[in-house]
Structures are given as C-alpha cells and as structure tokens.
C-alpha positions as CSV (number, residue, x, y, z in Angstrom):
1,X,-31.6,-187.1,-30.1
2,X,-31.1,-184.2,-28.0
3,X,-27.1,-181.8,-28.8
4,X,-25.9,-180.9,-25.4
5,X,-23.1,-178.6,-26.1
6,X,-19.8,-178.4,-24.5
7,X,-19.9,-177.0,-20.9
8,X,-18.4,-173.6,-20.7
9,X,-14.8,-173.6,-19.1
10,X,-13.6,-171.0,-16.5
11,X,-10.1,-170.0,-17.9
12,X,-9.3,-168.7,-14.3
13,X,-9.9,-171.8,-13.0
14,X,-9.6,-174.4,-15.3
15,X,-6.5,-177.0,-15.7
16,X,-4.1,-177.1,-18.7
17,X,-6.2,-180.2,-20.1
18,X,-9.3,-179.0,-19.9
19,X,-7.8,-176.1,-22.1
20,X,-6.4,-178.6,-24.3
21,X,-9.9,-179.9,-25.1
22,X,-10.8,-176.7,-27.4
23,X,-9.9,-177.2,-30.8
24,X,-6.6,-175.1,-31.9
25,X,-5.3,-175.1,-28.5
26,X,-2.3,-177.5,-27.6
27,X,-0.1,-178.5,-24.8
28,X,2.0,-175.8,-25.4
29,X,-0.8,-173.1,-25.6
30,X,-2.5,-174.5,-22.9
31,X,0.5,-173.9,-20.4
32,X,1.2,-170.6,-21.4
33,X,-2.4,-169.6,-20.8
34,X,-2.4,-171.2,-17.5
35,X,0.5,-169.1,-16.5
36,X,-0.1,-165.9,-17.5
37,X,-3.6,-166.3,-15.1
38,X,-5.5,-164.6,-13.5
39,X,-7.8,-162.9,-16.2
40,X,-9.5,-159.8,-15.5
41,X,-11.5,-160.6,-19.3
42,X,-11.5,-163.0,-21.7
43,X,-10.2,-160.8,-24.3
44,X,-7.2,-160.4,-22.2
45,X,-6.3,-164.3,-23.7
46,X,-5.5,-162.7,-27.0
47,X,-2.2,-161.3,-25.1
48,X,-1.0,-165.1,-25.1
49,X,2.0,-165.8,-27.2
50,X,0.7,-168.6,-30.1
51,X,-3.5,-167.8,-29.3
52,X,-4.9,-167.0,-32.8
53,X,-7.6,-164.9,-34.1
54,X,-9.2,-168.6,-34.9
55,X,-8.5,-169.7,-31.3
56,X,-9.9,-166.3,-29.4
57,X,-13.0,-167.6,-31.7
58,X,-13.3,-170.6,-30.2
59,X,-12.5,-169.5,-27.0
60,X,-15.5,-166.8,-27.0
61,X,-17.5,-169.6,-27.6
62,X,-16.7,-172.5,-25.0
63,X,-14.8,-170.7,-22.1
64,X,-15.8,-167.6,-20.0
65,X,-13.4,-165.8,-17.2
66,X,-15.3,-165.4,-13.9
67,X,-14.2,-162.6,-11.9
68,X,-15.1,-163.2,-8.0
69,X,-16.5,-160.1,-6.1
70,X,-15.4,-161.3,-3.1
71,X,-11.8,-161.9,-2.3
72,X,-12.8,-164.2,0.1
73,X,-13.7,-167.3,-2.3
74,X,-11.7,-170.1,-2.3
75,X,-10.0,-172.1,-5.1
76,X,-12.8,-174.6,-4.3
77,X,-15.7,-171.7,-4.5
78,X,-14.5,-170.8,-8.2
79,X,-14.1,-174.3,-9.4
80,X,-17.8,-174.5,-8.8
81,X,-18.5,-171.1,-10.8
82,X,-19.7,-172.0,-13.7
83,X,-20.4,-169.9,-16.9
84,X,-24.0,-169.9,-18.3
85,X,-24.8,-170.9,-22.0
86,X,-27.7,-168.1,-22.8
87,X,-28.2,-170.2,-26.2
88,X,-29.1,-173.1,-24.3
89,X,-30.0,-172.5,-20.8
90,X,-33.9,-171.9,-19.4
91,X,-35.7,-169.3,-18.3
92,X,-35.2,-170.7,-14.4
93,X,-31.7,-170.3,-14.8
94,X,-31.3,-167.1,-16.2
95,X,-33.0,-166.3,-12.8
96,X,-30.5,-167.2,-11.0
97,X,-28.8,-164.1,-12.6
98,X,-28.2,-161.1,-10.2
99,X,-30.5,-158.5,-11.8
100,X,-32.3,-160.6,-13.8
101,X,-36.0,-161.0,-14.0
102,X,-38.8,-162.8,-15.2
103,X,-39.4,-160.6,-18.1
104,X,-36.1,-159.8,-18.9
105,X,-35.4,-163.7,-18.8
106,X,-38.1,-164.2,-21.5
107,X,-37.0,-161.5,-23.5
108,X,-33.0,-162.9,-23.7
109,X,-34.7,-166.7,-24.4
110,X,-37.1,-165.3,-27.5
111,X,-34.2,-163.1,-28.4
112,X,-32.0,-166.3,-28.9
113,X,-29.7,-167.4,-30.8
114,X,-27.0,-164.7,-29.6
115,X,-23.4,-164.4,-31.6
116,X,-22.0,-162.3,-28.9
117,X,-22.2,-161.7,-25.7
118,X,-22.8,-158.1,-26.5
119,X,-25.6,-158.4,-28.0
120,X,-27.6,-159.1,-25.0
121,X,-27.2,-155.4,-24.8
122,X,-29.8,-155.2,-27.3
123,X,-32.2,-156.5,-24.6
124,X,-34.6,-153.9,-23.2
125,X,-34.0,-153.4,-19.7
126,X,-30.5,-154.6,-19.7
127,X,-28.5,-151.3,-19.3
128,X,-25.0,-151.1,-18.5
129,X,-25.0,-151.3,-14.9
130,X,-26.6,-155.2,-15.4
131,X,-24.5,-155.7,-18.3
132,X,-21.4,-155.6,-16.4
133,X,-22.7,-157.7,-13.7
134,X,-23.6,-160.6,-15.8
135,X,-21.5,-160.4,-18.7
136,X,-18.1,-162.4,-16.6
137,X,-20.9,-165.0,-15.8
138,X,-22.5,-165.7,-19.3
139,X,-21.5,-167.3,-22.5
140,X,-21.9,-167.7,-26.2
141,X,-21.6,-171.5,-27.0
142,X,-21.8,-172.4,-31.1
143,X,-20.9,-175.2,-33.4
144,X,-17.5,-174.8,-34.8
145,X,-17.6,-175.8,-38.1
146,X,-15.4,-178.3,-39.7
147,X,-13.8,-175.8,-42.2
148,X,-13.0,-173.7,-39.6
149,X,-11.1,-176.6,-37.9
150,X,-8.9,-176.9,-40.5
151,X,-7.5,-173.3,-40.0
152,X,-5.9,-174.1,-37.0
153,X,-1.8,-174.2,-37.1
154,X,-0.6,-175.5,-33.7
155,X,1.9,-173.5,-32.3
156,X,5.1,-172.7,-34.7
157,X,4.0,-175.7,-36.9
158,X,3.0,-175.0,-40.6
159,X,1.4,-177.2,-41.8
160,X,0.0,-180.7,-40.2
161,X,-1.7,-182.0,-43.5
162,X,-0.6,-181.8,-47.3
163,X,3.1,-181.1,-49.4
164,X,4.4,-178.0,-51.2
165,X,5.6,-178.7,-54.6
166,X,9.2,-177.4,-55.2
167,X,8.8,-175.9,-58.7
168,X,12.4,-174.9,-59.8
169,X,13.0,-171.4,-60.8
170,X,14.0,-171.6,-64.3
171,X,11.5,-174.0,-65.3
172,X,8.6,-173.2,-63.3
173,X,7.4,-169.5,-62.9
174,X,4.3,-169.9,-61.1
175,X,3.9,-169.9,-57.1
176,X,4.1,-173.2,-55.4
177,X,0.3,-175.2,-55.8
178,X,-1.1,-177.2,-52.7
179,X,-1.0,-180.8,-53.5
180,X,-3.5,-181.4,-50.5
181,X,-6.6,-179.6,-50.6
182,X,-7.0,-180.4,-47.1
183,X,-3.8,-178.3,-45.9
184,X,-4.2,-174.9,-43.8
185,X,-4.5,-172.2,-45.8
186,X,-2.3,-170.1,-43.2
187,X,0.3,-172.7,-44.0
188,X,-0.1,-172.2,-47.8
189,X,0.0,-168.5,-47.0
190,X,3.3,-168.9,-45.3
191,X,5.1,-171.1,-48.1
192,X,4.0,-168.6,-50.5
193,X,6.1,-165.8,-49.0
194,X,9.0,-167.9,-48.2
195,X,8.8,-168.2,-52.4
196,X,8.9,-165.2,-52.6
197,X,11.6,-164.5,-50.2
198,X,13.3,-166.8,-52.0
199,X,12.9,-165.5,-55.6
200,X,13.8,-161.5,-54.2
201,X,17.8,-162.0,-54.5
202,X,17.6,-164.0,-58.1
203,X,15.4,-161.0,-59.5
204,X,18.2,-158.3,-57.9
205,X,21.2,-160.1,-59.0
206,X,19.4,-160.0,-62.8
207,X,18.8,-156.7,-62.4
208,X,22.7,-155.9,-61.4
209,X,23.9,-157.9,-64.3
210,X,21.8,-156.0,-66.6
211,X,23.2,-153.0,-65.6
212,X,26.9,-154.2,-65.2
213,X,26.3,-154.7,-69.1
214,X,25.1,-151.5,-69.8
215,X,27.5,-149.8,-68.1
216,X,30.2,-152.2,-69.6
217,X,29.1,-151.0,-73.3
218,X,28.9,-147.6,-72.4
219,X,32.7,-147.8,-71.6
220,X,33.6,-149.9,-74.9
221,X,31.7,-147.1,-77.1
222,X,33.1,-144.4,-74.8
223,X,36.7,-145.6,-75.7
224,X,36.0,-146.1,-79.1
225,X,36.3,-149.9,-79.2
226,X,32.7,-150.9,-80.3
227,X,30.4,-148.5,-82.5
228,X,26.8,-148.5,-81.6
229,X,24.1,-146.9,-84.1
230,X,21.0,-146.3,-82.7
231,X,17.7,-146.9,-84.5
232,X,16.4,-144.1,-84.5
C-alpha cells in the first residue's frame, strides 16, 4: 500500500481545526495561534503561550507559513497556497519552484530524505538568494513516532495518563515512583519538584530545631546548670 503523508498546513491561513489536527496542539492552543496571526516565519509560533519544544517539532514537520509577495492576494489566493513536501513530492513539482531547475530538482530528490529545511542549503546551486525564495513555500514532513506522542501535555494539564504514589515523609524517603509507565514524563518531571517543594520547609524546620537545641545547652552549661565533658 502506498503512505501519503499529511498535507502540509498554512498556519497563516489555516482554521483553528485544522490546527487542532496536529498532535500536541488543542482547542486552546489552536486559538491562541490563530490570533496572534499573521506569521512572518514559522519559528515565530514558538512565541505562542502553551506551544512546546515537542509541538514546534511537529509543527516543522506538517505546517509551513506562506508569506505572499504581493499584497494584492486575496484570502481566497492564500487558501490555495500550499506548502510543498520535498520528501515526497516529484521532480515536476519542484519545477514549479521559482528558481528551480531541472538539475537542481534532481539533485534535492537524490539528496532526499531532508530533516530540515535547511538542509536544502547543502544543495549545489541553491545559494541564499533561492534559498530565501523557496524556503516559506517548502516543507519537511516525517513520521512522528509514537513515543514522541506521549510527550505531549496539553495546555496546563499534567498529566492525562497514570497516578503519583503519595509516599509519606516519615515512612517513605524516596521520590514519588510512576505507577503508569505510560504517563508523560514532563508530568513525572513536574510531580517530582512539587516533592521536593514540599519536602524544603520539613528539612529547614529540622535544621532550626537542631540548632534551637544547641543553643539551648549552650545556655544551661553557660549558667552552670548542666556539665558537659567533651571526649576529647
């Protein structure tokens, strides 16, 4: 059977639900992204409140942000740009590139797969001039991998899968375990410090009452009401 892969989606353009389609990105998400439009690059998503190191990842891989040379298009002339998937796509359509030739075309499809769209810099004859021109209009589509899925946490939510034991402090020393392999390990991360957070004031108020000792026998032997004889 023949993989088509996800058509590339133009974050300029797009609606909140075709956002919503990429994994790690929610209603929520999906709004804010929407209004903080238009995009001048895609790297200019990662200024979104809530969009993750894990979402820009995905994002690099099945969106693009077209950028219109003429002022003139309308809404109905960018809904019709649409990025091109130089992983996938033939040689005939990489024509259709400004710039782009036949030779240069066969070099970027023997070149293939790509990880970045900077790497078609590597390309002989694609300088910096034809770089910029087709860079807004290409894309980078790869499988993301189920592990990777499980990394998202959507929105302020910790955790979606999986419990936190709640080991007591005097009878359990150890950091809280994941009971759900499964769970996000951003989550796990996050329970951890709240542990710790939580531990910080019973360690200090141990430390104070060590010290309120000490300084309480110091006074008693300084007044003469206890003797102490040191070892040594």
């Amino acid at each position: 059977a023949t993989v088509v892969p996800p058509q590339p989606i133009n974050i300029n353009m797009c609606s909140a639900a075709d956002l919503q389609s990429i994994p790690g990105v929610g209603a929520v998400l999906a709004g804010r992204i929407v209004e903080e439009r238009p995009y001048d690059s895609l790297e200019d998503v990662v200024l979104v409140k809530g969009v993750s190191t894990n979402v820009m990842h995905v994002l690099r891989q099945r969106s693009a942000v077209v950028i219109a040379s003429n002022n003139n298009l309308t809404e109905s002339d960018w809904s019709n740009i649409t990025a091109l998937d130089i992983n996938n796509c033939d040689e005939e359509l990489l024509l259709q590139l400004s710039g782009v030739g036949p030779k240069i075309a066969e070099r970027i499809v023997s070149s293939r797969p790509f990880d970045y769209i900077d790497d078609l810099r590597e390309i002989k004859g694609i300088g910096a001039s034809l770089f910029e021109k087709i860079d807004a209009l290409c894309i980078v589509s790869s499988p993301v991998t189920q592990d990777m899925q499980a990394e998202f946490v959507e929105e302020d939510t910790w955790f979606s899968e999986g419990v936190f034991e709640n080991p007591s402090f005097e009878s359990n020393t150890t950091l809280p375990q994941v009971a759900n392999p499964v769970m996000s390990l951003v989550a796990y991360e996050a329970a951890v410090d709240q542990e710790i957070r939580r531990r910080i004031p019973l360690l200090l108020s141990g430390w104070l009452v060590a010290i309120a000792i000490i300084i309480g026998l110091f006074l008693l032997k300084n007044y003469g009401y206890i003797s102490i004889t040191l070892p040594w």
